[in-house]
C-alpha positions as CSV (number, residue, x, y, z in Angstrom):
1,X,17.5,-55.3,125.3
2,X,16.1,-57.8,128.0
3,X,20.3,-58.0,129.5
4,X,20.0,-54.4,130.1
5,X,16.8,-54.0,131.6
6,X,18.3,-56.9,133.6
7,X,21.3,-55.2,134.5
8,X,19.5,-52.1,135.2
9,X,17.1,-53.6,137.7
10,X,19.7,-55.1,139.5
11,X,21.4,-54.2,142.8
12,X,23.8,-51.8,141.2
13,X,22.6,-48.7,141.8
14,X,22.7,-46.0,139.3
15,X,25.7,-44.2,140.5
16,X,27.9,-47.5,140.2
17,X,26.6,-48.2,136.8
18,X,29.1,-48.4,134.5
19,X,27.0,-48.7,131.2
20,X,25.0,-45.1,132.0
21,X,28.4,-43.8,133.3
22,X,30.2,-44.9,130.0
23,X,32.1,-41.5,129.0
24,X,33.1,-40.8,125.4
25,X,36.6,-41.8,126.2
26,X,35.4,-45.5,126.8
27,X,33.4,-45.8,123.5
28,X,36.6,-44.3,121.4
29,X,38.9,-47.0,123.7
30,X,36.1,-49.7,122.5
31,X,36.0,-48.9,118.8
32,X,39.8,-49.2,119.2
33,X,39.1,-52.6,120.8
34,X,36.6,-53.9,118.2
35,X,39.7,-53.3,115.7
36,X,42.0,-55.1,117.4
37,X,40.2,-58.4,118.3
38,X,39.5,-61.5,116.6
39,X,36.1,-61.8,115.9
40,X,36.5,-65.7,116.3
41,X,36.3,-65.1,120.2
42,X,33.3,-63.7,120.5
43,X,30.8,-65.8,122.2
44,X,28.4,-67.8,120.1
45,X,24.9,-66.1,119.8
46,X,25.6,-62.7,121.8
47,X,24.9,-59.6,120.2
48,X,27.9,-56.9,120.3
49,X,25.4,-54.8,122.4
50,X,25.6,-57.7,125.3
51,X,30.0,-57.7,124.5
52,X,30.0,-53.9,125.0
53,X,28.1,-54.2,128.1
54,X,30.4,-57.4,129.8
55,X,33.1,-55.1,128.4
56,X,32.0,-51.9,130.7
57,X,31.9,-53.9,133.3
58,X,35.0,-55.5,132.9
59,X,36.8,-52.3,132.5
60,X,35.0,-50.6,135.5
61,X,35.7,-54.0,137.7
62,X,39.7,-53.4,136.5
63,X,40.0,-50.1,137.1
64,X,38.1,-49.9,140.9
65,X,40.6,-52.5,141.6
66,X,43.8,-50.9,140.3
67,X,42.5,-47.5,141.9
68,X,42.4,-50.0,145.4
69,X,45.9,-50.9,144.8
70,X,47.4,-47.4,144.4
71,X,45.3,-46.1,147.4
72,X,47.0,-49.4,149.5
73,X,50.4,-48.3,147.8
74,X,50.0,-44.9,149.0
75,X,49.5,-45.8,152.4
């Protein structure tokens, strides 16, 4: 709980959150990824709370760059 009140308090604002902004799309795409991974790889001593949360932001971070791209593509 402490990681998100962390997180939360940090200098993402609320609109560029991607935890509160997490559609129901995302969670069905990270059920799907729970499946699919080895659970070997997860990082010793972290909840899956704190690996759903790194993997909102990694998704968020991917996408905001990819959306970059096509805008510079366009161009």
């Amino acid at each position: 709980m402490a990681s998100w009140l962390k997180f939360l308090s940090g200098s993402a604002s609320s609109n560029d959150n991607p935890i509160l902004k997490a559609s129901a799309e995302e969670n069905e795409e990270w059920l799907r990824y729970l499946a699919t991974r080895n659970p070997m790889n997860r990082k010793a001593g972290s909840s899956i709370n704190e690996e759903y949360q790194a993997w909102l932001i990694k998704r968020a971070k991917s996408r905001t760059a990819e959306q970059r791209a096509l805008e510079r593509a366009m161009r």
